[in-house]
N, C-alpha and C positions, 0 to 999 in steps of 0.2 A: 250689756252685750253678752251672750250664749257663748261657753266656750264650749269646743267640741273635745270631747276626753274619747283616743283609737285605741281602744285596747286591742293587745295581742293576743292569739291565742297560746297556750301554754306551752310550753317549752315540751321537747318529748325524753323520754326518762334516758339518761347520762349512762356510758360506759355497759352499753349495751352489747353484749358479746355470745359466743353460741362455741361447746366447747364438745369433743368425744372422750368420755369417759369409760370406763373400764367397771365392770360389772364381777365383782370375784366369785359370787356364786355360781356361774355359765362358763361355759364354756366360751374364751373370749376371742375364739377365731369365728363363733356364730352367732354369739349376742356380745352386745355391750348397752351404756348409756350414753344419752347425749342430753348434756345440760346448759341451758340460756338463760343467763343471769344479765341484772337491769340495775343493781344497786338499790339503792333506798328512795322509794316511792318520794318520800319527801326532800328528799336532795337532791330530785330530778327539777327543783322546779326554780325560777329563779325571784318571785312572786313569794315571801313566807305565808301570803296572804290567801293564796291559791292552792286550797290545799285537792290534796285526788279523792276521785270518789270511788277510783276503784281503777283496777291493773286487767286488764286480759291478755291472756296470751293466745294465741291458735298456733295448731303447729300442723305443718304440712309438707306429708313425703311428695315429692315429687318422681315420677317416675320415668324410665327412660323411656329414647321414640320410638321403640319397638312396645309398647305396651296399647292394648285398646283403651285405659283408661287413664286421664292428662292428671289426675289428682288422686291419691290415696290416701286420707285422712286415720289416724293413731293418737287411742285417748291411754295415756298413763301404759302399761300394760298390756293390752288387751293387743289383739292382732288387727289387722284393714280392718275396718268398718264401711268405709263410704259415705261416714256423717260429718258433720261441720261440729268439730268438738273445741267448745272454750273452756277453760282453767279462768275462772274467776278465784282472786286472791283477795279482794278489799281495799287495794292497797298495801298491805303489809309484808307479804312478800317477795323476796329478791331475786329467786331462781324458781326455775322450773325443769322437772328430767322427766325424759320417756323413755323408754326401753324398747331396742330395738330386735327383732330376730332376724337374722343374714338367711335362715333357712327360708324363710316368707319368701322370699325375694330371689335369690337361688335360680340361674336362667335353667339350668336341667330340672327345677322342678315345675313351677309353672308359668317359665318364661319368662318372668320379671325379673328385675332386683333396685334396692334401693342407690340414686344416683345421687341426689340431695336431700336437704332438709332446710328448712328458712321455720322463722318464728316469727311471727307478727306480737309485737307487743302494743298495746294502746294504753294512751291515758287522757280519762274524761274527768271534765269538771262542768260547772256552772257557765265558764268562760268560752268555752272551747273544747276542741278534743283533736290533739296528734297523735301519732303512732310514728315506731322506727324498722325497719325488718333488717335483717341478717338472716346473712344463706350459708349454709356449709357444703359442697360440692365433695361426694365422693368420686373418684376416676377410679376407672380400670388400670391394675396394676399393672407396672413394667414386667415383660417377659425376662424370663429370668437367660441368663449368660452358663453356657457348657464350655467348660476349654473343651484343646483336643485331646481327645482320645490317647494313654498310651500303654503300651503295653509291653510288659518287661519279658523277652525273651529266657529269661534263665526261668525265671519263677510261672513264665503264661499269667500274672496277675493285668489284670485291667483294671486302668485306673481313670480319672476325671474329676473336679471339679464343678459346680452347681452354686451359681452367684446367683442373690435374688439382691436387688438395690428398690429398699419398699417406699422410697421419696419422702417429702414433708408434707405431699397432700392429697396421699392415698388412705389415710386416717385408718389403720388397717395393717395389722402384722399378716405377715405372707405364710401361706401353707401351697409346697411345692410335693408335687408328686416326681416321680420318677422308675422307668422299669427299660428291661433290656430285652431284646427280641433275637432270635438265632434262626441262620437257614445255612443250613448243611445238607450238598447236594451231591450226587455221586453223577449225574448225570445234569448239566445244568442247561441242557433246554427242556425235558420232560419232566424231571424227578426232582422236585423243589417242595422246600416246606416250611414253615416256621414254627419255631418255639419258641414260648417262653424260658430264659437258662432264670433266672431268680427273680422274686419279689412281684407279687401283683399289683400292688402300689403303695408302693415307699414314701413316706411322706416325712415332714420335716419341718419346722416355723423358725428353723437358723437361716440367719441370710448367706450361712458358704454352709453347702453339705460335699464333704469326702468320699466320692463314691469309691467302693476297690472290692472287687469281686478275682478269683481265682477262674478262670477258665480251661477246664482241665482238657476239654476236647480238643482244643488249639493244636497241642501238639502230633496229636494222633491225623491231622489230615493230610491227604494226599493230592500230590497234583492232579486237579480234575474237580476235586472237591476245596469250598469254602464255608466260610462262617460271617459274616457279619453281624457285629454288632451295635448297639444303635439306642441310645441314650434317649429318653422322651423327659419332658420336664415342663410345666407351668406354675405361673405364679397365682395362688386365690387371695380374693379380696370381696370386699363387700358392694364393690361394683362390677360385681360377675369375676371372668377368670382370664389373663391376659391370653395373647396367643401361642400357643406350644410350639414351643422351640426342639430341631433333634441335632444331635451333631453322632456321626456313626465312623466306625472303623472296618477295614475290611483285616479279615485273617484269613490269610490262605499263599498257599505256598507261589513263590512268584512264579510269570511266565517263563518260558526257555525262550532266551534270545536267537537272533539268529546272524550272522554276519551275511551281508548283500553283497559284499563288495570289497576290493582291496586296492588300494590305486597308489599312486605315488609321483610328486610333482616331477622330482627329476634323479637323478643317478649321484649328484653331487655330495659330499659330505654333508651339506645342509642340507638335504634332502627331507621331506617328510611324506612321510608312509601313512597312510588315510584310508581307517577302516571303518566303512560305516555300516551299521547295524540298526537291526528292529527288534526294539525290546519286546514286541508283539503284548505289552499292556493292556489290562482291559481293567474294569470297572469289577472284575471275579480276581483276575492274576495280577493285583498292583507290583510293582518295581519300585522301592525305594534308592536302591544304588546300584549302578552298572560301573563292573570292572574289567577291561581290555588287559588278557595275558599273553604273554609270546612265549614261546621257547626258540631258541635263533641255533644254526650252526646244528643241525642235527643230523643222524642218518635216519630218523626214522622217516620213512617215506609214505605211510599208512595212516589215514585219519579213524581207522577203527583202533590202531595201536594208540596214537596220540590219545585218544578219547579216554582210552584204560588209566594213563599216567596221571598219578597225585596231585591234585592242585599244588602242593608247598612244592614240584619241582619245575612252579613255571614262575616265570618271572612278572612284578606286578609293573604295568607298562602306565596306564592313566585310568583316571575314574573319572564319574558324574553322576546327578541323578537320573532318576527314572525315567525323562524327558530325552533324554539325551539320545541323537541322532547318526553321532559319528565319535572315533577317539583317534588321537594322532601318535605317532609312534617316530624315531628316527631312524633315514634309511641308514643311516651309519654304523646303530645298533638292532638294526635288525638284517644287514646285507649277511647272507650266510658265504662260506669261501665255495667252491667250487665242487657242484655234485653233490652239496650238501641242501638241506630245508628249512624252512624257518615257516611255523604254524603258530596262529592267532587265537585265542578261547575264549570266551566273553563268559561274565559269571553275574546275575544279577541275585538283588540281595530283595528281602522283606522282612526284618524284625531278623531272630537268626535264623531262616532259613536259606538256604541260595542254591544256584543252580546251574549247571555248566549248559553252555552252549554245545553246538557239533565245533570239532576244532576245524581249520580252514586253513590250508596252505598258499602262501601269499609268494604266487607265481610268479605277479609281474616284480618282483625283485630277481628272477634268473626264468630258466628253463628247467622243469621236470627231468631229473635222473632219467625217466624210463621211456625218454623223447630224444635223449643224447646219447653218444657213445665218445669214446677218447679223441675224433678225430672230427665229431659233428660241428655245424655252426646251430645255433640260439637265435629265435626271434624275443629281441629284445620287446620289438613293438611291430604291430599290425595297426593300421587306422585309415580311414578313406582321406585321401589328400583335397580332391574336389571331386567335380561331378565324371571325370574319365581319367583319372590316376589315385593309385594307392601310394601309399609309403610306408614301407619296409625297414625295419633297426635290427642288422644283425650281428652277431657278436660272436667271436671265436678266438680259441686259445693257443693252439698250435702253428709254428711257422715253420717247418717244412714240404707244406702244401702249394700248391701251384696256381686253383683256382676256387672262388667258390663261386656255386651255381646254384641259383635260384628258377625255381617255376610254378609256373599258373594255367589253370583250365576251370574253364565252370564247371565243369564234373568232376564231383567229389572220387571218382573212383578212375581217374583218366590215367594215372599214372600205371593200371592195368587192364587197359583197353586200348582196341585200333585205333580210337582218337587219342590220340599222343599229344599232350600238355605244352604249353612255350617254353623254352627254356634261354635261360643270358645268366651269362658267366660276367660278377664284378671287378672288376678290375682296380679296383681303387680300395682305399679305407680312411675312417676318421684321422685327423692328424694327433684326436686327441683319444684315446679309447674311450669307453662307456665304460664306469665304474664296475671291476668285478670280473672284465676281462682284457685279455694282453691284447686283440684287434676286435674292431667293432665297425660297420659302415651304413650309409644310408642310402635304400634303394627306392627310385620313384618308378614305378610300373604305368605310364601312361600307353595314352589309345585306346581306353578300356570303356564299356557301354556303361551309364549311368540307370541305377536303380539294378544290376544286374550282381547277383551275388559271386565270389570268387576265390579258391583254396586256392590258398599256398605252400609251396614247398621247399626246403632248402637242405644244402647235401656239400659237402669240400668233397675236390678230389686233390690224393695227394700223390707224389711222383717219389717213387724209392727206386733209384739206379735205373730210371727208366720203364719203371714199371709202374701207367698210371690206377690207379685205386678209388674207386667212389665210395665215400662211406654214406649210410642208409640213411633214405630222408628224414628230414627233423620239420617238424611242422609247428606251428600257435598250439598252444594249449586246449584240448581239447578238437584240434582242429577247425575250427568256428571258421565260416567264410568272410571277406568283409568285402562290402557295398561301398563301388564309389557314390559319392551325390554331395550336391550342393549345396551351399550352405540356405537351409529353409531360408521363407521369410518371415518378417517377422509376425510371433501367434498373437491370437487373440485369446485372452484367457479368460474366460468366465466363472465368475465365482458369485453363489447365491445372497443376495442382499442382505439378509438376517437368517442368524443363525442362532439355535435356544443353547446355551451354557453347558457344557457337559455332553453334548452331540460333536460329533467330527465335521468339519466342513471338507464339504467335498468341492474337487477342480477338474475343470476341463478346460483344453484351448486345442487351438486349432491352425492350420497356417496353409498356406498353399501350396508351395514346393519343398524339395526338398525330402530324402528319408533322413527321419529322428533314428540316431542310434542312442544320446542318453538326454536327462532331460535336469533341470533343478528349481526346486521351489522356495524364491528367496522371499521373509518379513523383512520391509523397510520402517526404521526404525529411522526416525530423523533423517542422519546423514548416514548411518550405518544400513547395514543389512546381518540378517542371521538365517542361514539356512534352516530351512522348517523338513524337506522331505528332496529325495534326487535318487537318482537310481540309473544306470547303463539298459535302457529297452526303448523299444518303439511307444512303448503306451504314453494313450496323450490323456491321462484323469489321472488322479489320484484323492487321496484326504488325508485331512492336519485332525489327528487323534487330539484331544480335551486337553491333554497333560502338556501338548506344546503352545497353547495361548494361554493357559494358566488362570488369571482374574481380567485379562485384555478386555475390554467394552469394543475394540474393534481391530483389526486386521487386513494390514495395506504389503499386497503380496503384487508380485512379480513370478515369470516363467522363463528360464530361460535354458534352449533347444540349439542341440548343435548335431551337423550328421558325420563329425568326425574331423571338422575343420573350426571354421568360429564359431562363437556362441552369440545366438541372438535374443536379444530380451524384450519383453513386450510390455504395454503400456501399464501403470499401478491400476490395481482394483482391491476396494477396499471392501468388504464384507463386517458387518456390526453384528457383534456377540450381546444377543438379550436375556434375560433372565425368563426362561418360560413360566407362566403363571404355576401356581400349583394350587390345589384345593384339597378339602376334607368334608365327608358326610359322615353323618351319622343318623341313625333312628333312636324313635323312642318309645322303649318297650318298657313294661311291667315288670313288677317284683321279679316274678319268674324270671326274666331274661327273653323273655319274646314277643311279640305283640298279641294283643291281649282285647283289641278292643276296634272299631273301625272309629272315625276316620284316623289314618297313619299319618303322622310328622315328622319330619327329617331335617335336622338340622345341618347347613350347607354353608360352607363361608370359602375365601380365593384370599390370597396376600395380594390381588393386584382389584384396585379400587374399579376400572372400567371392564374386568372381565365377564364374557357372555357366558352361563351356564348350560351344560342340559344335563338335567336329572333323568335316569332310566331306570324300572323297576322292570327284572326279567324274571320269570321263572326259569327254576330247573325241573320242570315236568312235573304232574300228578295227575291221576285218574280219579274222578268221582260218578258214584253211584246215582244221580239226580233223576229227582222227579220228573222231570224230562224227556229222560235217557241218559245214557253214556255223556260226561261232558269231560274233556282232556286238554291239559295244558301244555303244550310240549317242549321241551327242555330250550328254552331259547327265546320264546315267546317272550315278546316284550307287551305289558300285560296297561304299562302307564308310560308314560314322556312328557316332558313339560321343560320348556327352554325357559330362562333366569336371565334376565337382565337389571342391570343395578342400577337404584334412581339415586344419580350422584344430582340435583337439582339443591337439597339440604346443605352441599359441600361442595368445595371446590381441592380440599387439601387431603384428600381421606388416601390413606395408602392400603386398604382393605377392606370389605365389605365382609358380612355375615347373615344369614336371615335364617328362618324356618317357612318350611315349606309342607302345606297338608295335601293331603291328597284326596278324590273325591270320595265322598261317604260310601258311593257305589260302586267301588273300586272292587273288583273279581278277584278274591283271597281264601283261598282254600284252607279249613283248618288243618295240620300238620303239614303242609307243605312248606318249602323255603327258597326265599324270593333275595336274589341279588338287585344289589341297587348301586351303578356305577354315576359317577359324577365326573364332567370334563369340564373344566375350564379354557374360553379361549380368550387371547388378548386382542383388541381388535386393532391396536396400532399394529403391531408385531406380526400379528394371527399365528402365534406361534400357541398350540396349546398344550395342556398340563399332560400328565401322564394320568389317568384312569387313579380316581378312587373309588374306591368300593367298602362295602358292608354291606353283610348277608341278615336277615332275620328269617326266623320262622314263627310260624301263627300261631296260636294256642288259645282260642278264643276261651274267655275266662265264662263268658256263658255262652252255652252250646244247645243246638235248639232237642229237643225231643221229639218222640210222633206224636202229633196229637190222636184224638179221638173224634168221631162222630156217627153221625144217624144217618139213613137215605131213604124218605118215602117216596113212594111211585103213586101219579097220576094215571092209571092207564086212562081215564076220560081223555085228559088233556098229553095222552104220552111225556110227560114231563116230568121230572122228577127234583126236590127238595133236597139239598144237602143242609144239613146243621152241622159245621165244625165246634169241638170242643175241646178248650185250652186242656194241654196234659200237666203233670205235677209239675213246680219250680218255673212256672211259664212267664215270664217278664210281660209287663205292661204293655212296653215295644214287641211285641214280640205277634206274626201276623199270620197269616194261612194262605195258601196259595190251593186251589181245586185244578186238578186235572181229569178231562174227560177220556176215560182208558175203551178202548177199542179195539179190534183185530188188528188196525194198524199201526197203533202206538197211542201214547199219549198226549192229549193236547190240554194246552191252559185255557180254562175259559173264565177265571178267577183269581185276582190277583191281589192282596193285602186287605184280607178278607178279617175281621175282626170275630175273633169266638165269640161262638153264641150267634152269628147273625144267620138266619134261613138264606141261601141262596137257590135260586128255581134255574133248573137248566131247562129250557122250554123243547128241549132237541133230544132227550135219552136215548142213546142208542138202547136197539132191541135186545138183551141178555137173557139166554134161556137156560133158566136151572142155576142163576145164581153167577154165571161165566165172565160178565164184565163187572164193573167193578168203577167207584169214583176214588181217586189218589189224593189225601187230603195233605199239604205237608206244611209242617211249623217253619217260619225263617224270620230269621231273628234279623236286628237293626245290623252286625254284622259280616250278613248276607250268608249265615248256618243254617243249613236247611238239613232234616231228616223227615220222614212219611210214613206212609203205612196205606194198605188199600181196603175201600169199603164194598164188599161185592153187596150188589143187589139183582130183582130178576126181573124184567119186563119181557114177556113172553107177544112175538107179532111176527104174522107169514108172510105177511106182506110189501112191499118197495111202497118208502113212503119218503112224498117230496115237499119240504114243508118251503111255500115260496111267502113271500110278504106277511099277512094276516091269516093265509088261507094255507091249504093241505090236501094232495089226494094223496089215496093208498089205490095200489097195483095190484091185484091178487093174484090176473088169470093167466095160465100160461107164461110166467116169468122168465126170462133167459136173463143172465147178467154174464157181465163179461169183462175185466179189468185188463189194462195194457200199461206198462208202466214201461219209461224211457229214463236213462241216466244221463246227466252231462257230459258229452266222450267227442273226442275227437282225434281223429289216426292223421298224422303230420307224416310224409315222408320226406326225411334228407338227404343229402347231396353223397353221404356213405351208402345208399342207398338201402338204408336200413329205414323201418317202419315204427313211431314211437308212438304210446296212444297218450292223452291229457284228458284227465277227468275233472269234474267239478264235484260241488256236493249236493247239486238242483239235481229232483228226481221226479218225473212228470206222470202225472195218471192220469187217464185217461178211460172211462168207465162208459158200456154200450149196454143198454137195457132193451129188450122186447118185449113186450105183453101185448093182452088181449084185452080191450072194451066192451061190453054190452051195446049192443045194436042200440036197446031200448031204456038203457041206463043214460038219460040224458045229462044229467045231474054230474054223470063223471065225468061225459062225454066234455060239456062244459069247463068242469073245472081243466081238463087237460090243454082244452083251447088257452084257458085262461095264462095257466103256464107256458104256452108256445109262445104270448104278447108277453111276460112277465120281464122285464130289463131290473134287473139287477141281483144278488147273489140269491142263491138256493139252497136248500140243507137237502142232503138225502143220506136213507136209513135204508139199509138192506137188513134181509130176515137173519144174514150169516155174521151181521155186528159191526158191519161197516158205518162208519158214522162221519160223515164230511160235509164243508161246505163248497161249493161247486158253480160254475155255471152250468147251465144246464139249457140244453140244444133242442125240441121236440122236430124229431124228423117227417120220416113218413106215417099218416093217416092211414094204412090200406082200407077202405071202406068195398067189403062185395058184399053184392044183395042174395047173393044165394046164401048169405050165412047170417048167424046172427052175432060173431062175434066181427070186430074191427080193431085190427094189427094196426099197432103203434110201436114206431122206434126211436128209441131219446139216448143222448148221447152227454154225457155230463164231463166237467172237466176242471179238478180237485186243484180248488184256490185257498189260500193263506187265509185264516179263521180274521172274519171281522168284526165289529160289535153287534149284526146285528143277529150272531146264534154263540153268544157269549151267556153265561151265567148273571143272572141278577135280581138284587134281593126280592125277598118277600116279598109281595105287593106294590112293587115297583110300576108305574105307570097306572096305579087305581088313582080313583077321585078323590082329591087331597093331595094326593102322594107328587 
């Protein structure tokens, strides 16, 4: 019985591993080695019996999915090849190293870089043959970490740190750059600039660099003027270069606050006195800390005086930061005694600079000195009660007075006029006074028209031995009228659904009745609320500046409007704070620094993986001299466009895209002109989009075309004439000839990428006497450089000649010509009744021939028939150089028998050059050809 012996095939070689190495002659941020060892051929095997017949190894880069080619093979040394390279050993050895170059590979050099590396190792025998592979994956390095930004007021030093964390499996020590940008503005909507203050690019392979720089301009700026600063930093690796990170600081003196408002719960010792203010912050004048001063108990009565007095002689009342919207103060320590004042300053800080506010006298704690006298009464408080009554708080000091009297009229000026005001004496007083004075009472003025504004006035009169005495009216502050009205209902407030991070959200609501006298904007935060923005006016919008939601992702606010009685609140509405996309372009220019060569690349990347791009290339204006004519780009002209969409189909997880982007070969680039290129990003969940990136290049074509040279013989048999162009010196291969047919009326092409050296036959010559006209021959290169130069020649003819189909006549006798030419215009009159005219750039001609036939010239007489049946385009040549393709009309025959000649009138009308009175070579349409 056959026993069956199953062999195995061999085992594959043991402790197979793939390792990056370090290369000490290189530079080892741009080469290094990478070595894959197997152990011993012969210890791989489990068989002693089975021995190898030999080791291969292949090794292959693989490249990333931005490259056109899936495989890039490297034998030892050498750079890509594109071959299938084995390392044959014998067996005998253990390891294998290649040596790599990061510069190869380099995405700003040509686009690639290496992502992995795997080795195939094999072992063949008699029995069999396995193989093992191992891969080593290089990743793109982590972006590297900026703290913030800070800056030491005594010394203006700027300072930061620069963390790069290079992982275990980025195989790859990090090189970080770093530089700082300055914009110092004296005018910051027109007059903006930047500079560079140090360093082109600083670099560094520590994983923490120290950044500290002196900023000596810091000190020297003035309100109006800023600086910012602004950190850049990326980490390199050998699988390209992560994404650049900025973190920036603003320097520049804070804004001037301003105080809104001064209010105050109530009169009592616990009392709180509530001043709210606008730090009027912006993104130029940041506000680090706001501090609320008083000075209480004064005479001075003058906020221009106030204003002079030292800050160390005011009292520091409450602080906060930047954000902050209101500071509270005690009515207790801030009641002044009688006929005295109490003013508020507000002082905001940024580093050590700060700033006073206007100072602000905080009224509603009494009545103005220069509103009272020793016997007057005090409006504690004015405010509309409901929609036909006011309520009145007055407050007075003296008791030997008899009555105080109050009055109202809707005209502010009645108290001296024939219409004579209301007036009611109170007869009563609180039982308790109002804080500040020895009587005080409450008066309700009903019966009054709602929505109707209304002055008040109020006056004691006092009685001495019978002798009564009115002392002089005392009115509200400022005299302000107040509106009774009803309590609104309640508003509706609207607020925009998403909003991009660092913009204000803006509010509006709305309500039916009711006049708004003040209004407040509360965030609901759980169970709490925190005032965002409020104010004493009718207006029904406002906006929440960046600095009061802070890092919020969203924002659940409230409105609530009162017209002097309660306060109504309207329903939550929440608004979501997004992060708008942002992006980065760049080009890519030549040694020089410009572009250098067609077609253009730009490399375009967004931090938000689904955002839609559009790329735009604009000029800023040039004029060029063209074979053509005049050809002009005007400062604004967008020249290219092309929208970007990202194919996230590869991925589901990607949190940013990048690509490059060419642009067409025949893209219109003038050399020394300079072309902006802005890039937008938008989110299409959000649709919230980026802010404009831009970069500017300019052309410099590194080959630039020359005029060439050539020849022109004249057929006068066939009126036709022969151009030969001829390459001039340094002429590129690419490099091609354009022919223009020059005329009385300009230039036209009838020759287009014409190769030196090749005969071209214009079968149409216009007639040149003495040398006059002339053919345009011009060099233009692959990117699209054109210069020329003109060939005069001289075809000498009297006669109107109209070359139709195959066939030809000439006009001798009696010739009349006559050109009409029409512009595109049109005269529009508007409704100012003024008259504006609109042109275009179409200009029409129109051209009237008369001549004479031979009676007995049938031949011509013939061919002119011929031409009247003719359908389709015409060439004609006049004696004075005109040269055009046309249709062409034969009107009237006059044929009379008393003569021998017959009047003919032809009308022709100057059409866009077609191929069939175009230039074309040498022998074009002979037999063969």
């Amino acid at each position: 019985m056959a026993t069956n012996i199953t062999r195995k095939p061999s085992p594959g070689p043991k402790n197979l591993r793939i390792e990056r190495g370090e290369d000490g002659t290189h530079d080892t941020l741009l080469h290094g080695t990478i070595t894959a060892s197997w152990g011993n051929p012969a210890d791989a095997l489990d068989d002693s019996n089975h021995k190898w017949a030999c080791v291969d190894s292949k090794w292959v880069f693989q490249a990333s999915k931005d490259m056109s080619k899936s495989l890039v093979e490297q034998r030892g040394t050498a750079h890509p090849t594109g071959d299938n390279i084995w390392v044959r050993d014998q067996g005998t050895a253990d390891s294998h190293t290649v040596w790599y170059d990061r510069r190869a590979y380099h995405p700003f050099k040509e686009g690639r870089y290496l992502q992995s590396v795997k080795a195939d190792v094999f072992a063949i025998n008699t029995k069999g043959q396995t193989h093992a592979n191992v891969s080593m994956t290089f990743r793109t390095p982590r972006a590297p970490e900026i703290a913030d930004i800070e800056l030491d007021p005594d010394t203006g030093t700027m300072s930061t740190t620069i963390t790069t964390d290079p992982g275990e499996d980025s195989y790859e020590r990090y090189d970080t750059r770093w530089y700082i940008t300055r914009v110092d503005s004296a005018n910051l909507n027109t007059d903006y600039r930047t500079e560079r203050v140090w360093g082109d690019a600083a670099t560094s392979t520590d994983e923490e660099i120290e950044v500290s720089r002196q900023i000596a301009a810091a000190s020297a700026l003035v309100p109006g003027q800023w600086m910012k600063l602004t950190v850049h930093a990326y980490a390199r690796g050998i699988a390209g270069n992560s994404k650049e990170v900025t973190k920036s600081y603003m320097v520049a003196p804070p804004a001037q606050a301003s105080i809104s408002s001064i209010v105050k719960s109530d009169d009592t010792g616990q009392g709180i006195v509530t001043v709210r203010i606008k730090t009027n912050a912006s993104s130029t004048t940041p506000v680090d800390k706001v501090t609320l001063y008083r000075i209480a108990d004064t005479q001075i009565a003058s906020a221009i005086t106030m204003a002079e007095v030292d800050v160390s002689e005011w009292e520091d009342v409450a602080e906060d930061d930047g954000s902050c919207t209101g500071l509270c103060d005690l009515v207790s320590d801030a009641r002044p005694s009688n006929k005295r004042h109490t003013w508020y300053m507000v002082l905001t800080e940024r580093g050590a600079v700060k700033r006073r506010s206007v100072p602000v006298e905080a009224k509603c704690l009494y009545h103005a000195t220069d509103a009272t006298t020793d016997d007057s009464v005090t409006f504690i408080s004015v405010a509309p009660n409901d929609s036909s009554s006011i309520a009145l708080h007055l407050g007075w000091d003296t008791d030997d007075s008899t009555t105080t009297q109050v009055s109202w009229s809707e005209h502010e000026d009645a108290w001296e006029s024939t219409d004579q005001p209301t007036n009611f004496d109170v007869a009563w007083e609180d039982d308790s006074p109002a804080t500040g004075f020895q009587h005080s009472a409450w008066l309700y003025v009903r019966g009054l028209d709602e929505g109707v504004p209304y002055y008040v006035r109020a006056r004691r009169s006092i009685d001495e031995q019978g002798i009564v005495t009115a002392s002089p009216w005392c009115f509200p502050a400022n005299n302000a009228p107040v509106v009774p009205s009803s309590t609104p209902s309640e508003p509706v407030l609207s607020v925009p659904a998403i909003v991009a991070r660092g913009q204000s959200v803006g509010l509006s609501w709305s309500f039916a009745a009711g006049n708004q006298v003040a209004w407040q904007v509360m965030q609901v935060i759980g169970s709490e609320r925190r005032e965002v923005a409020s104010s004493e006016d009718a207006n029904t919008s406002c906006s929440i500046p960046p600095e009061s939601y802070g890092d919020a992702t969203s924002l659940t606010l409230v409105v609530m409007v009162t017209a002097g009685g309660d306060w109504v609140e309207s329903d939550e509405a929440t608004v979501t704070i997004a992060d708008a996309p942002t992006c980065e372009v760049g080009v890519v220019v030549g040694q020089s620094g410009k572009v250098e060569s067609q077609p253009v690349t730009f490399a375009v990347s967004t931090d938000c993986a689904k955002a839609q791009m559009v790329l735009t290339v604009t000029s800023r204006g040039n004029f060029t001299h063209a074979p053509g004519g005049e050809e002009r780009q005007a400062a604004g002209d967008v020249v290219w466009a092309t929208a970007l969409t990202p194919d996230l189909t590869w991925s589901s997880d990607v949190s940013a895209w990048a690509t490059t982007v060419t642009a067409p070969a025949d893209l219109v680039l003038r050399d020394g002109a300079t072309y902006d290129v802005d890039l937008v990003a938008t989110d299409p969940d959000t649709l919230l989009s980026s802010g404009t990136a831009g970069v500017d290049f300019t052309v410099d074509w590194s080959h630039k075309a020359v005029c060439p040279d050539g020849t022109v013989v004249v057929d006068r048999e066939s009126m036709s004439a022969t151009i030969t162009p001829s390459a001039p010196s340094g002429a590129a291969q690419t490099d091609v000839c354009d022919i223009y047919r020059l005329t009385v009326d300009g230039p036209y092409l009838i020759a287009s990428d014409v190769p030196f050296g090749t005969p071209m036959v214009d079968p149409v010559a216009p007639f040149s006497d003495a040398e006059e006209l002339a053919y345009r021959l011009a060099t233009r290169t692959a990117d699209g450089d054109v210069d020329f130069r003109d060939v005069p020649y001289e075809l000498r003819w009297g006669h109107l000649r109209i070359d139709f189909g195959e066939r030809s006549v000439d006009l001798p006798f009696n010739l009349e010509l006559a050109d009409a030419f029409k512009e595109g215009f049109e005269a529009r009159a508007h409704l100012d009744g003024k008259t504006a005219g609109y042109w275009d750039s179409a200009v029409s001609r129109t051209s009237t021939f008369s001549t004479d036939l031979m009676r007995l010239d049938r031949d011509q007489r013939s061919l002119v028939s011929e031409l009247a049946r003719h359908v389709g385009p015409c060439f004609v040549r006049t004696p004075v150089g005109s040269a055009y393709e046309a249709d062409v009309q034969v009107g009237n025959i006059s044929d009379a028998y008393n003569t021998s000649a017959v009047g003919v009138s032809i009308n022709a009308t100057e059409v866009r050059l077609t191929e069939s009175y175009l230039a074309v070579p040498e022998g074009y349409g002979e037999e063969g050809e």
